[in-house]
DSSP file (Angstrom, degrees, kcal/mol; ACC not computed):
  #  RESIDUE AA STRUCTURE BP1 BP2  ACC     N-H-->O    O-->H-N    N-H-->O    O-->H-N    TCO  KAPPA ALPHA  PHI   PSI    X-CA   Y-CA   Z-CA
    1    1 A X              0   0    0      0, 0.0     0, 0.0     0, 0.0     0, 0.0   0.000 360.0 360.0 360.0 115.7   21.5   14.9  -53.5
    2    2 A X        -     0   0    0      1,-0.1     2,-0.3     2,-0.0     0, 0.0  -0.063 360.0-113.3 -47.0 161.1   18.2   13.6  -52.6
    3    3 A X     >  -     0   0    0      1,-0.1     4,-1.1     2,-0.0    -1,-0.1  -0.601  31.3-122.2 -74.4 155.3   16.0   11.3  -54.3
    4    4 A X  H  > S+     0   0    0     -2,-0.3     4,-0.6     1,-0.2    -1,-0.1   0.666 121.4  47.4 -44.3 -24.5   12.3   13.4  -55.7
    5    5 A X  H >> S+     0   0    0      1,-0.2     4,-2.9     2,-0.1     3,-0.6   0.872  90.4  85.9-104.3  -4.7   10.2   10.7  -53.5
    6    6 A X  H 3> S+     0   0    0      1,-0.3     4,-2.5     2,-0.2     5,-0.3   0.979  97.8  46.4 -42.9 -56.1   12.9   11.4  -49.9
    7    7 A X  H 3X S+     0   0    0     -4,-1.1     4,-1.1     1,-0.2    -1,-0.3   0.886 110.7  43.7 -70.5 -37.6   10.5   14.3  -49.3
    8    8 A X  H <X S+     0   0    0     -3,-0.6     4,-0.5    -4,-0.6    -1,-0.2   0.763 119.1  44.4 -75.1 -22.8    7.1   12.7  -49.7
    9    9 A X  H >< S+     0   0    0     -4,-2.9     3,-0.9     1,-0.2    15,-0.3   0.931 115.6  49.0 -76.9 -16.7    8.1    9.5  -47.6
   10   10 A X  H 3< S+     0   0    0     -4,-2.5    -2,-0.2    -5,-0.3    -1,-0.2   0.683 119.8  34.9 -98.7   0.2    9.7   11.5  -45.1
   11   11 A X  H 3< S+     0   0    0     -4,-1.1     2,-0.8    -5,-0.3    -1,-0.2   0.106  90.3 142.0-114.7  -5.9    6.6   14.0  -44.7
   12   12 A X    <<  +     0   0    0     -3,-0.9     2,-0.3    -4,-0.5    -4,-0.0  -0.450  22.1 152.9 -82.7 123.8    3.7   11.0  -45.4
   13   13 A X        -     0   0    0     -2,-0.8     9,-0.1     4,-0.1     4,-0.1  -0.996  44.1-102.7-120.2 143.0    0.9   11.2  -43.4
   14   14 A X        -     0   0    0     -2,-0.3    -1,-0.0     1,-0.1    20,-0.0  -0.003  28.3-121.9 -54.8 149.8   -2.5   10.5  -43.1
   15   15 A X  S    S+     0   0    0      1,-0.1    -1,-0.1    23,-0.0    23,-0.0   0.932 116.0  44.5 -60.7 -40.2   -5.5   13.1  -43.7
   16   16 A X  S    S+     0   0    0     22,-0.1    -1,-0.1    18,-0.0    -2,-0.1   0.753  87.2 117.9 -47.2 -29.1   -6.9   12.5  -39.8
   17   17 A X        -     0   0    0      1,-0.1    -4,-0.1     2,-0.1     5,-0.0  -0.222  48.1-168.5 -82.0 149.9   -3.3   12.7  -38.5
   18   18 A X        -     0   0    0      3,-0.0    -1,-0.1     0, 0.0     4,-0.1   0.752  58.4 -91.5 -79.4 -23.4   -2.9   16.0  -35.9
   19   19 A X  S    S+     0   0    0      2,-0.2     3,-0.3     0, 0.0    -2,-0.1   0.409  89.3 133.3 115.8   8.8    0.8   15.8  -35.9
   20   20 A X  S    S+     0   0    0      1,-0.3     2,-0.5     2,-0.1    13,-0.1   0.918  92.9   8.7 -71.8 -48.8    1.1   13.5  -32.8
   21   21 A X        +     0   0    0      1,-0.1    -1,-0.3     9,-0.1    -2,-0.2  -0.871  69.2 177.7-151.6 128.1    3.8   11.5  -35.3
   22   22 A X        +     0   0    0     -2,-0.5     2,-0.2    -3,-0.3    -1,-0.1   0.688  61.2  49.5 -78.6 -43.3    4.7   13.1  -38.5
   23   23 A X  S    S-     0   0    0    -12,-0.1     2,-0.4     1,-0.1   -13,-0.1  -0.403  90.0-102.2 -98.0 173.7    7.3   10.8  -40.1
   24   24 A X        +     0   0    0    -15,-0.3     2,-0.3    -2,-0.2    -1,-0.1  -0.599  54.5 161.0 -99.8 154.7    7.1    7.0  -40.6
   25   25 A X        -     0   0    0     -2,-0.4     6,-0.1     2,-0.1    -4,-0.0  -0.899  50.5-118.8 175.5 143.2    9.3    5.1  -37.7
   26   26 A X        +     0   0    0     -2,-0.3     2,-0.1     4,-0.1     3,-0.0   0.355  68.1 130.1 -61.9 -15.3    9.5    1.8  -36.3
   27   27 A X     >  -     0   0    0      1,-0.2     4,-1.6     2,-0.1    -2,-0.1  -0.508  53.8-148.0 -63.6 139.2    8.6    3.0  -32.9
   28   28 A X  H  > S+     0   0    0      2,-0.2     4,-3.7     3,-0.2    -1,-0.2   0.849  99.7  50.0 -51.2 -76.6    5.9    0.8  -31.8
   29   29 A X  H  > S+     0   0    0      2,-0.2     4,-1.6     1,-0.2    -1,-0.1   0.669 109.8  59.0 -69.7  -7.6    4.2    3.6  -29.7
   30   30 A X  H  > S+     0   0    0      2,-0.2     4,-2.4     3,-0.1     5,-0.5   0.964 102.1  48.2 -37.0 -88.3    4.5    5.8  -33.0
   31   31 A X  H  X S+     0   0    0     -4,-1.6     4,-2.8     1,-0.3    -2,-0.2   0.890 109.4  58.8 -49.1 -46.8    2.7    3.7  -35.1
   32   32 A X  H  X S+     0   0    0     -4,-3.7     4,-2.9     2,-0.2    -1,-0.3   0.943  97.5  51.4 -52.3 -49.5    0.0    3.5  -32.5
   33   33 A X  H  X S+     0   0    0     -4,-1.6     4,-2.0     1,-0.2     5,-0.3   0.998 108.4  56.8 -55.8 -52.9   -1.0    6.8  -32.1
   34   34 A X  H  X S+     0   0    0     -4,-2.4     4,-2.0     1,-0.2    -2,-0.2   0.908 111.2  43.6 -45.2 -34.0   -1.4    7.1  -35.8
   35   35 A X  H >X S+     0   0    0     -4,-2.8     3,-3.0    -5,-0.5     4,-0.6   0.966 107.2  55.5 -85.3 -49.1   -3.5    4.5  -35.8
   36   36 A X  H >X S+     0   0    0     -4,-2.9     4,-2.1     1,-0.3     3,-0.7   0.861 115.5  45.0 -30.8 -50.6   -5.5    5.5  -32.8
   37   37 A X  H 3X S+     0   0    0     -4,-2.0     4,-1.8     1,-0.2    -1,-0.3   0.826 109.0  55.3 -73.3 -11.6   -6.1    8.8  -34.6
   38   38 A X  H <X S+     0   0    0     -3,-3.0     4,-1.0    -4,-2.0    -1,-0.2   0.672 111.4  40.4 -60.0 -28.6   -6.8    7.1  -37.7
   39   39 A X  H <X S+     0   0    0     -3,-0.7     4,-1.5    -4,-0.6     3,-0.4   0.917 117.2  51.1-115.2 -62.6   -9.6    5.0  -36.2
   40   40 A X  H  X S+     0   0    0     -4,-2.1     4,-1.9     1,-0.2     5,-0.3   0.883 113.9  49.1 -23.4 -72.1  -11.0    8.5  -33.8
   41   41 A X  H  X S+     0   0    0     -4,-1.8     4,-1.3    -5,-0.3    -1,-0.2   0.845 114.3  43.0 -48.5 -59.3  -11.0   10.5  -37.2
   42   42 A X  H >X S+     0   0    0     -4,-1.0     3,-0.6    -3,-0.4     4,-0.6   0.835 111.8  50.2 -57.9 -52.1  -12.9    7.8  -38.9
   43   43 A X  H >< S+     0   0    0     -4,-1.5     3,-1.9     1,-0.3    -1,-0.2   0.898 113.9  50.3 -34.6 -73.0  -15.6    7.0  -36.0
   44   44 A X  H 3< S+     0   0    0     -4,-1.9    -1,-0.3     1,-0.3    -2,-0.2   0.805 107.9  53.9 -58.6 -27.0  -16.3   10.8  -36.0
   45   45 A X  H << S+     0   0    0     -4,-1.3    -1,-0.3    -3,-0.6    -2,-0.3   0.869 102.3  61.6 -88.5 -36.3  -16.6   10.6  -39.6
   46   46 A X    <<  -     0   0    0     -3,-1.9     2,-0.6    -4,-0.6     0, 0.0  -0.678  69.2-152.1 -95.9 152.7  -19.3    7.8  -39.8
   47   47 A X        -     0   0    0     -2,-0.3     2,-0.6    19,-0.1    21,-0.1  -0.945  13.9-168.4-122.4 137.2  -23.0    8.3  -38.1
   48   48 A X  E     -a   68   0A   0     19,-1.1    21,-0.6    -2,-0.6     2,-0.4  -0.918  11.6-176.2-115.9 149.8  -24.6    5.2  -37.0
   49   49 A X  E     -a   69   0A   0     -2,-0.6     2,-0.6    19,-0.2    21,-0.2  -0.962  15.7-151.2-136.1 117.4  -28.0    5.1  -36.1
   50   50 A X        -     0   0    0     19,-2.0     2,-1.5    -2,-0.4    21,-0.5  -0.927   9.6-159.8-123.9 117.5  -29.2    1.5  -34.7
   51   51 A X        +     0   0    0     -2,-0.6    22,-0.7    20,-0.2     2,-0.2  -0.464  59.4  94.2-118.0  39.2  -32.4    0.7  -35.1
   52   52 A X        -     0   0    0     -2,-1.5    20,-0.3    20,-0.2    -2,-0.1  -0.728  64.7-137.2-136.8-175.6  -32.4   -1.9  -32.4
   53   53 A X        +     0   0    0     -2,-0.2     2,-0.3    18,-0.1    -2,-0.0   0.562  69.5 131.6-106.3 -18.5  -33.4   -2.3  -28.1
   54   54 A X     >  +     0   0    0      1,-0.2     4,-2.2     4,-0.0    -2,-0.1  -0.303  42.9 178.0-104.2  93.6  -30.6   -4.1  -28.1
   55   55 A X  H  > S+     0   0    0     -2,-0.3     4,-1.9     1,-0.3     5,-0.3   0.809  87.8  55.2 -72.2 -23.1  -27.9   -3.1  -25.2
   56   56 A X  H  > S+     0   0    0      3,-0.2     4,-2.8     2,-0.1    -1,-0.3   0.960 105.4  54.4 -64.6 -40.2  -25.6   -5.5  -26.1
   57   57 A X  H  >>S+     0   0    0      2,-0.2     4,-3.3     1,-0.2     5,-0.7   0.995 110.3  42.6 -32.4 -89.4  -25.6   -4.1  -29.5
   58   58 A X  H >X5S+     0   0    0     -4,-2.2     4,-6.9     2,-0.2     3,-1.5   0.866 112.0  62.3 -25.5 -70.5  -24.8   -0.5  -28.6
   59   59 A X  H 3X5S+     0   0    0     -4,-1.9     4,-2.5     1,-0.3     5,-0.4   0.840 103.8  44.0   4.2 -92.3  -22.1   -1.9  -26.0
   60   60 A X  H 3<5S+     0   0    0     -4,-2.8     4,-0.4    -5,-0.3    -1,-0.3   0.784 115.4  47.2 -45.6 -43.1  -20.3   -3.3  -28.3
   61   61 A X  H <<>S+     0   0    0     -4,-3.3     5,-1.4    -3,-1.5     4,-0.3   0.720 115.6  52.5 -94.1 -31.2  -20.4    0.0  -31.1
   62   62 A X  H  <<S+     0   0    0     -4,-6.9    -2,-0.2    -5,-0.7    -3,-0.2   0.938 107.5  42.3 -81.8 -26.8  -19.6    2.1  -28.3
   63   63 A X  T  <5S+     0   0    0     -4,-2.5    -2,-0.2    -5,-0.3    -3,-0.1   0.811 105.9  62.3 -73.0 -14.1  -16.8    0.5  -26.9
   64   64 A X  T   5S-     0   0    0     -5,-0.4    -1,-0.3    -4,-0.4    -3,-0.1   0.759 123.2-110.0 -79.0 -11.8  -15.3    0.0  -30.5
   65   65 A X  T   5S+     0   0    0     -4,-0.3    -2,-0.1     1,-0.2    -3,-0.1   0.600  79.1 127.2 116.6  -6.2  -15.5    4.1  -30.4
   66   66 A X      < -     0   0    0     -5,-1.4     2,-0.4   -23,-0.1    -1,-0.2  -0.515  56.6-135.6 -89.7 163.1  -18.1    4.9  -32.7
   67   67 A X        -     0   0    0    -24,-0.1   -19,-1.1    -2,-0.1     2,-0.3  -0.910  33.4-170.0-110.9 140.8  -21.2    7.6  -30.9
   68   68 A X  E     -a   48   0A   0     -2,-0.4     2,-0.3   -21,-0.1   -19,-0.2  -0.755  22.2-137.7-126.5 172.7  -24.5    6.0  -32.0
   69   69 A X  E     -a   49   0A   0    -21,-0.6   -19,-2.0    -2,-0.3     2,-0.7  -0.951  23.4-137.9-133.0 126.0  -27.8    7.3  -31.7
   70   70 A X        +     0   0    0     -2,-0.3   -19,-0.1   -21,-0.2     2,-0.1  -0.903  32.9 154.7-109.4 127.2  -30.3    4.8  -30.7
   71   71 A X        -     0   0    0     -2,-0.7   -20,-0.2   -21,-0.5   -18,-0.1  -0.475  25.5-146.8-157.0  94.5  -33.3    4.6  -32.1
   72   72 A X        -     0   0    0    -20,-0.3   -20,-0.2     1,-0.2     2,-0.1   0.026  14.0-124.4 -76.6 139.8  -35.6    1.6  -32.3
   73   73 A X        -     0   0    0    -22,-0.7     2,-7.3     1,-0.1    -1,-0.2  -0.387  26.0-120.1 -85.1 137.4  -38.0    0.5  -34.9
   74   74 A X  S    S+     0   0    0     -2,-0.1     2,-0.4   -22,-0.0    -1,-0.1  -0.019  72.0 119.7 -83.0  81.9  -41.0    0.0  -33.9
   75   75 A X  S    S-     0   0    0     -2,-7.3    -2,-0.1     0, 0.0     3,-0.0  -0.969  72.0-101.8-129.4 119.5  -41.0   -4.0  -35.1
   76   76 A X        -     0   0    0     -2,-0.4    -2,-0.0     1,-0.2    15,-0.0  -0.390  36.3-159.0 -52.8 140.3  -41.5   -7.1  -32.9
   77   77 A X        +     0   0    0      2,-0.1    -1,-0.2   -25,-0.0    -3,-0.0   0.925  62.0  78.2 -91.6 -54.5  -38.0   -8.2  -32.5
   78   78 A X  S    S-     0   0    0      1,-0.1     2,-0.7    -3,-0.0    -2,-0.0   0.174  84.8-107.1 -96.6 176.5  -38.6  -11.7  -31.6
   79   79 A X        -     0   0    0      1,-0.1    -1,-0.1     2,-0.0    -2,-0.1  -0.814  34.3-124.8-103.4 105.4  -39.6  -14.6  -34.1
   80   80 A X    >   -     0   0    0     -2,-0.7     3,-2.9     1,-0.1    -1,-0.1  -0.108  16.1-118.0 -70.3 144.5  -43.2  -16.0  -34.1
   81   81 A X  T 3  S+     0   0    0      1,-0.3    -1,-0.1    -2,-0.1    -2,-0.0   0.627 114.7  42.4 -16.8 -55.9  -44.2  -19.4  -33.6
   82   82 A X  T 3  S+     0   0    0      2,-0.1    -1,-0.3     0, 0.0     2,-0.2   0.423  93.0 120.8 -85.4 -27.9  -45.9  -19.7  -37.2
   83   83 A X    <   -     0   0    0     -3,-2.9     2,-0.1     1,-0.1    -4,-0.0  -0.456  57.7-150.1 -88.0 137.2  -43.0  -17.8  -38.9
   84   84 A X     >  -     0   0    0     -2,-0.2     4,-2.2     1,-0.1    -1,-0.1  -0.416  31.7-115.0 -90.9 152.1  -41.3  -19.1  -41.2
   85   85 A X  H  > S+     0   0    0      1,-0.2     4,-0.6     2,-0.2    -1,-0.1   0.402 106.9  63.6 -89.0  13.9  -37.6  -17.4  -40.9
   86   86 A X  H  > S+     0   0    0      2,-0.1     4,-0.9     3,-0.1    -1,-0.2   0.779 108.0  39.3 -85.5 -68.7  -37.5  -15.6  -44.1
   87   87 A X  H  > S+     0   0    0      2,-0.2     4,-1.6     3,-0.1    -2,-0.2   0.868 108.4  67.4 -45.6 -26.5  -40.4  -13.5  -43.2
   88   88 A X  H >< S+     0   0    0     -4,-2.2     3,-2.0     1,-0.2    -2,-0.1   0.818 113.8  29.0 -38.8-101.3  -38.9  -13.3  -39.8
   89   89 A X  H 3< S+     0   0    0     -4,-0.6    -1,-0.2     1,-0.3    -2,-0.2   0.210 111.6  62.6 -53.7  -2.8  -36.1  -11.4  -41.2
   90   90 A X  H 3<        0   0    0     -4,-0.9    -1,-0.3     1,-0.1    -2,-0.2   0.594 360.0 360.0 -96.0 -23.6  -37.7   -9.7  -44.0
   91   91 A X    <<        0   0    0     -3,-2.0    -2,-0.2    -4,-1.6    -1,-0.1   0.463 360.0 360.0 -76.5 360.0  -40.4   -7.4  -41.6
């Protein structure tokens, strides 16, 4: 006789997951795709919009997977002589 929780471990999955792996396993490449769709689903699921010129920036947020929209404020980036670094970072 099963145990009551045999069916929900042997059926747990994530909301994101497509069905690429259904069950819980030790396979290595298992556990990877879930998380690769775990991390896709999520990216799709957040919008970032970065408000900077700043290529490295993007770079970096696209290659982690997320799609950004760039769109830069219009604010001198750089720090003036006279400014003292709170107001730097508070304009």
């Amino acid at each position: 006789m099963a145990d009551p929780t045999d069916a929900v471990h042997a059926n747990r999955t994530f909301p994101s997951d497509n069905g690429c792996c259904l069950s819980s396993s030790d396979n290595a490449k298992s556990a990877h795709c879930c998380a690769g769709i775990m991390v896709r689903s999520y990216h799709r699921l957040v919008r970032i919009v970065l408000a900077s010129r700043s290529p490295r920036r993007s770079t970096l947020l696209r290659d982690a997977g997320y799609d950004i929209e760039v769109s830069p404020a219009d604010v001198e980036e750089h720090q003036f002589s006279d400014e003292s670094p709170r107001t730097y970072v508070s304009r």
